[in-house]
C-alpha positions in Angstrom: -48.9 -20.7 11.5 -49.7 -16.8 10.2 -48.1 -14.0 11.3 -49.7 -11.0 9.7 -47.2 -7.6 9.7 -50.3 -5.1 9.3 -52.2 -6.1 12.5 -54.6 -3.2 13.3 -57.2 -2.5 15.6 -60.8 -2.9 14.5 -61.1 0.8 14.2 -58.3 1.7 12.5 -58.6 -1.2 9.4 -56.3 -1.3 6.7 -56.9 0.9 3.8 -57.7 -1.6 1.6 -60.5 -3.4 3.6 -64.0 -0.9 4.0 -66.5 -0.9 6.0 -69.1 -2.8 4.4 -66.9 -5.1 3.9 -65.7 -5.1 0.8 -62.1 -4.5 -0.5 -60.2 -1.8 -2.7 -56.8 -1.3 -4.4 -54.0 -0.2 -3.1 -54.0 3.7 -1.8 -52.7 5.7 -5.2 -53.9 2.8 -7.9 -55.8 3.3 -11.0 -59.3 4.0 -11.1 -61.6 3.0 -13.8 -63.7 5.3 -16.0 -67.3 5.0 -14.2 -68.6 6.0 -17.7 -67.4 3.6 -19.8 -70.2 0.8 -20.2 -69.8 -3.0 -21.2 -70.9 -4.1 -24.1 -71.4 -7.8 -25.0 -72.2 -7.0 -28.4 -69.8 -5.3 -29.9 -66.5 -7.3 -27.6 -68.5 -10.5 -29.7 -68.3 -8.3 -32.9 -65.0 -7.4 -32.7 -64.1 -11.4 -31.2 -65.1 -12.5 -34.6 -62.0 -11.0 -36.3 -59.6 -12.6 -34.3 -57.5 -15.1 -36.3 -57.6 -18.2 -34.2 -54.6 -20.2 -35.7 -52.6 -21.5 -32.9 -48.7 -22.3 -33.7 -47.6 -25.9 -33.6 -44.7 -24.8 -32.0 -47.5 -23.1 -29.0 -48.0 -26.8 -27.6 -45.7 -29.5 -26.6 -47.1 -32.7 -27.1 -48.6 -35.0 -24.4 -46.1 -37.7 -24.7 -43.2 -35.4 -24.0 -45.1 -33.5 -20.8 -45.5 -36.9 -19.1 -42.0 -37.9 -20.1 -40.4 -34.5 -18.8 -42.3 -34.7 -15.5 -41.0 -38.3 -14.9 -37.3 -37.0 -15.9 -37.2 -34.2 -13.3 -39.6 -35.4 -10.7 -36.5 -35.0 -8.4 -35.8 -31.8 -9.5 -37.1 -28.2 -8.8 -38.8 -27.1 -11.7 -42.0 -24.8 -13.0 -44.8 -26.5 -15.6 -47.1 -24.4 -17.7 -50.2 -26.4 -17.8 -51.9 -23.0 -19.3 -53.2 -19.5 -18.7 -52.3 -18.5 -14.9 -51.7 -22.3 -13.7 -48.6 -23.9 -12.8 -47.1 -26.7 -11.4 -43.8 -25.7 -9.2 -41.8 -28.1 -7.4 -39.7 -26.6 -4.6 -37.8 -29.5 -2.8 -40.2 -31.9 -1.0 -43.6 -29.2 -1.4 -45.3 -29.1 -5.1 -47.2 -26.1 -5.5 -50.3 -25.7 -8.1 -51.3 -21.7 -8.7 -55.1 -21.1 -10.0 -55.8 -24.6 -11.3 -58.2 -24.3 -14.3 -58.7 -27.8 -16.1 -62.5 -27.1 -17.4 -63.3 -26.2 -21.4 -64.7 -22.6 -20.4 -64.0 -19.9 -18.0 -67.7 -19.2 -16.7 -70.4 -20.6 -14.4 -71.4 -23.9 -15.8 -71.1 -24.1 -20.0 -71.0 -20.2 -20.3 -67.9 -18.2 -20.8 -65.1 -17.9 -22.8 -64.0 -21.7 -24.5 -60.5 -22.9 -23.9 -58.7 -22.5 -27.3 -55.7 -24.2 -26.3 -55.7 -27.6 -24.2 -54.2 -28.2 -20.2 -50.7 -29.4 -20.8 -52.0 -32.1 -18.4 -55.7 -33.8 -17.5 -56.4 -33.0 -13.9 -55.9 -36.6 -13.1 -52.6 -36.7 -14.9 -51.1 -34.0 -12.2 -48.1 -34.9 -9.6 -49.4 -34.9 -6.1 -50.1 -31.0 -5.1 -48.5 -30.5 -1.4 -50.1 -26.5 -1.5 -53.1 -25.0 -3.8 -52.4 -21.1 -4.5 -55.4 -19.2 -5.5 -55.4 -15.7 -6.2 -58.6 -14.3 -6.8 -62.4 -15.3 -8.0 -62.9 -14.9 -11.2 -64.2 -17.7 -13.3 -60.4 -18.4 -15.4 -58.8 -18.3 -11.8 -61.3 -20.1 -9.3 -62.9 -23.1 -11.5 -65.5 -25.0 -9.7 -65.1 -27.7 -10.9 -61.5 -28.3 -10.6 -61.9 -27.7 -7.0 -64.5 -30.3 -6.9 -62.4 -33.1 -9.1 -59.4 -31.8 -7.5 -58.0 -35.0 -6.7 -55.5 -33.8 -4.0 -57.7 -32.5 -1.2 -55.2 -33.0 1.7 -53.0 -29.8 0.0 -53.0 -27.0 2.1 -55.0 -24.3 0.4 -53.8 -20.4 0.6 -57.0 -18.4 -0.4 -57.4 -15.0 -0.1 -59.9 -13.4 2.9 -63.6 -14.6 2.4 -62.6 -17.0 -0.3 -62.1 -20.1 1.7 -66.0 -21.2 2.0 -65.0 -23.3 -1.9 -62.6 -25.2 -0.4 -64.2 -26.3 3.0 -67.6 -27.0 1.4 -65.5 -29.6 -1.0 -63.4 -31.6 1.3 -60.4 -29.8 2.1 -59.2 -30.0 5.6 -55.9 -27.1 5.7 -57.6 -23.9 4.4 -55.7 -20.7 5.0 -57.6 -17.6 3.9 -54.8 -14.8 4.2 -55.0 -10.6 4.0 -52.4 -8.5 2.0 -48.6 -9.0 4.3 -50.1 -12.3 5.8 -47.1 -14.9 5.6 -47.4 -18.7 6.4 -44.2 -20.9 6.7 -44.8 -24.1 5.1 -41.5 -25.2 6.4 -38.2 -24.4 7.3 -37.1 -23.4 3.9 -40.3 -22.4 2.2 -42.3 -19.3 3.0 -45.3 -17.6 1.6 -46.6 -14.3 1.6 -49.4 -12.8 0.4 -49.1 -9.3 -1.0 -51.5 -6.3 -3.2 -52.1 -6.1 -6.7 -54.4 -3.9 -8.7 -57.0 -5.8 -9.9 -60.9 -6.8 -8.4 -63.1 -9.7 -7.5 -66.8 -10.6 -8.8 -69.0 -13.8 -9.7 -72.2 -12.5 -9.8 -74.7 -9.9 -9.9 -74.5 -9.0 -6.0 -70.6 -9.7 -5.2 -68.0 -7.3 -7.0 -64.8 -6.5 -4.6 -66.9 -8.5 -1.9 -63.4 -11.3 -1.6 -60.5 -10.3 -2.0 -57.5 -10.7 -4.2 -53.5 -10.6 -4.3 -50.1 -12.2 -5.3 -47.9 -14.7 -3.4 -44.6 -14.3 -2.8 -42.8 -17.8 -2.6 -39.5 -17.8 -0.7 -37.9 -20.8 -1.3 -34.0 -21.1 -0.5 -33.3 -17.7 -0.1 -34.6 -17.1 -3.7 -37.7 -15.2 -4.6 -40.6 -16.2 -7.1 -43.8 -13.5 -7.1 -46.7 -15.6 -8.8 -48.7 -12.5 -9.7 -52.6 -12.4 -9.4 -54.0 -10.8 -12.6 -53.1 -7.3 -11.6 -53.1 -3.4 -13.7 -50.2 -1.1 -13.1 -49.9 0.8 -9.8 -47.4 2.4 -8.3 -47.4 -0.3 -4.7 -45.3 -2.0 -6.8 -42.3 0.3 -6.6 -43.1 -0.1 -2.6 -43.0 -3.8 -2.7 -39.8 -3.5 -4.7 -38.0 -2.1 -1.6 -39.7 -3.8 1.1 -39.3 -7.8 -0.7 -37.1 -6.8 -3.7 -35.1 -7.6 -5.2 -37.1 -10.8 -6.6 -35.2 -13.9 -8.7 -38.3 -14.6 -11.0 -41.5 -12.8 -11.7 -44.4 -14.5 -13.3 -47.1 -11.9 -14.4 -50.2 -11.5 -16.7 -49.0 -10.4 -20.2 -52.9 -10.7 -22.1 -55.9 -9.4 -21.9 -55.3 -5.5 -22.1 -57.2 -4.7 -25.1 -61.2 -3.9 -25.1 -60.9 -0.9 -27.7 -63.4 0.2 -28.8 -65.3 -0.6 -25.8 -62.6 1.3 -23.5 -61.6 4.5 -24.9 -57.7 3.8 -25.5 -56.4 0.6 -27.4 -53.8 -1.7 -25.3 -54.6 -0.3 -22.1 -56.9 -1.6 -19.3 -57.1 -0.9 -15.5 -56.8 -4.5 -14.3 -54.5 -6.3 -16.7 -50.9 -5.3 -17.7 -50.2 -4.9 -20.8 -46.7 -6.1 -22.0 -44.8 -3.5 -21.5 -46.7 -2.6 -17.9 -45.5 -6.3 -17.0 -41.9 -5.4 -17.8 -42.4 -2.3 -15.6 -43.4 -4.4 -12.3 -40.6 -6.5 -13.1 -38.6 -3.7 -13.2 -40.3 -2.2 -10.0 -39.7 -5.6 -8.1 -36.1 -5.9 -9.1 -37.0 -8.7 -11.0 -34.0 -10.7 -12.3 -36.1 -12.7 -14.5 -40.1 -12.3 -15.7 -42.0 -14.9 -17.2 -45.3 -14.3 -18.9 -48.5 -15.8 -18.6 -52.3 -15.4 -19.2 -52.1 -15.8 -22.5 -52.6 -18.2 -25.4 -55.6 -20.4 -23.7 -59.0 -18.4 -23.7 -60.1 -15.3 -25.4 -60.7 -12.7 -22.8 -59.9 -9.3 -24.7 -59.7 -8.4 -28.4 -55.8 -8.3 -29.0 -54.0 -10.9 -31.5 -53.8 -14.2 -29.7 -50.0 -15.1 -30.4 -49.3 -11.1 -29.7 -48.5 -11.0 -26.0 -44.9 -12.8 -26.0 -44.1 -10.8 -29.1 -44.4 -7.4 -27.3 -43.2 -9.2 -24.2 -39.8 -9.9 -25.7 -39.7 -6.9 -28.7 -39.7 -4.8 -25.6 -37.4 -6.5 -22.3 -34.4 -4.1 -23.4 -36.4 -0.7 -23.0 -37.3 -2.1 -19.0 -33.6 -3.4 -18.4 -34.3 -7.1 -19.1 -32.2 -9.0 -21.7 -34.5 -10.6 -24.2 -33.4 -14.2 -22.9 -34.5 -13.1 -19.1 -37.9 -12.3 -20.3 -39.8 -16.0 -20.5 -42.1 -17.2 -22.3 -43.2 -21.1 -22.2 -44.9 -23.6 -24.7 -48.1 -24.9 -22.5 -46.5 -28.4 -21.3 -43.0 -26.6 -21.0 -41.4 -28.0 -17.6 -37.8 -26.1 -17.3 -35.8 -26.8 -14.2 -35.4 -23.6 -11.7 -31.6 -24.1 -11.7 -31.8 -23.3 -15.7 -34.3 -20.1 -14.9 -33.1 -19.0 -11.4 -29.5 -19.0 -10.8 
């Protein structure tokens, strides 16, 4: 059952929703530079100088992933399978968040390659109780994982106008959901979907057209926000107060740097930097913040392995301890006891 906080009459919409239809940021978020212009050429140019060595120590191997998930299947615990997905097991519901099993983030073999492996092959997954899915773009909705998926009776929780993916592809319990929407999965788990400061396109004709956001899981008492890919803004010192202070914070810690295309190194609209992750975190009242979107495709021009660095180099100066700011080998399973206690 939904029960959305931010009813409104038709005529007085949200500000976020317009009135073609299409969606915007929160009131007060960042605007991008109208004048800056995309270039495929030179973000290819400058691509070409990234070194590409991954660590050893990046990966854990297969045989200890499958091992892992057999020793705590009757445990709580979170799973990096890479980039923004992960497998969380909150007492009898597993959860996956923006599944992405294909070789490239893009419509059929275009887009950026995977450089790192899924922890896991999609038919290697636990049974998924509930599919979160936080936006459209091509490294968060993937086709065709939601075709192969091979747990169709999870319930689905999609954001407005994004549910026609799942219907069209055998899923029965779809739940499209607008920002302050909750849905009580049972008597001890909770979702709610919330704004972040980021867009939506996947084509020509369809930018902002579906929208986006992050779920708040309440689980126990404790909080986990599974962040969409979201920039800076200031709603997040208002979600702070209203559903702070949160026990764990996942968040988008790559993909900030398109200098020289952008005008300012380290800094876009629509993907936290490092240190604009620790912010949120701090905004939230995060206890804990654990870094994603990073280390699996090349979607900006910073170092690969850079991200975490920054992440941790920097947890003090935003009130963290360096231990409370995460980072996870892809195939890392940790129990929530051990993160969120």
């Amino acid at each position: 059952m939904i029960y959305n906080t931010h009813l409104l009459a038709m005529n007085n919409k949200p500000y976020h929703h317009l009135p073609d239809g299409s969606f915007r940021n929160p009131e007060g978020s960042p605007k991008r530079d109208e004048n800056v212009k995309w270039s495929y050429r030179i973000f290819n140019k400058e691509k070409k100088k990234l070194d590409m060595t991954v660590p050893k120590n990046h990966i854990v191997d297969k045989e200890i992933v499958l091992s892992s998930l057999n020793k705590f299947k009757d445990d709580d615990f979170i799973l990096w399978i890479g980039h923004a997905t992960f497998i969380i097991k909150l007492g009898e519901t597993t959860i996956i968040t923006d599944p992405v099993f294909s070789q490239n983030a893009g419509p059929l073999i275009f887009g950026p390659k995977r450089f790192t492996q899924p922890a896991l092959k999609l038919n290697e997954i636990p049974n998924i109780d509930l599919f979160l899915l936080t936006h459209n773009h091509y490294d968060h909705l993937d086709m065709n994982t939601i075709r192969r998926f091979p747990y169709k009776k999870a319930k689905v929780l999609a954001p407005l106008k994004l549910g026609k993916y799942f219907k069209g592809n055998g899923y029965k319990d779809v739940n499209e959901m607008d920002w302050y929407d909750k849905i009580e999965i049972n008597e001890k788990l909770k979702i709610t979907f919330l704004p972040a400061v980021h867009w939506s396109k996947r084509s020509l004709t369809d930018t902002n057209k579906t929208l986006w956001g992050n779920f708040l899981i309440e689980y126990n008492k404790k909080k986990i926000l599974f962040a969409c890919d979201t920039g800076i803004g200031n709603i997040y010192e208002f979600l702070g107060k209203k559903y702070g202070p949160v026990d764990l914070t996942i968040i988008n810690i790559g993909a900030y740097n398109f200098y020289p295309i952008m005008p300012y190194k380290d800094k876009s609209i629509y993907h936290t930097n490092p240190e604009e992750a620790l912010s949120i975190g701090k905004d939230l009242g995060s206890k804990k913040i654990l870094g994603m979107h990073w280390g699996t495709f090349v979607l900006s021009l910073e170092p690969i392995m850079e991200p975490p660095i920054r992440f941790k180099k920097n947890a003090e100066k935003y009130g963290f301890k360096k231990e409370d700011a995460l980072i996870f080998k892809i195939g890392q399973i940790s129990p929530i006891k051990d993160i969120i206690n």
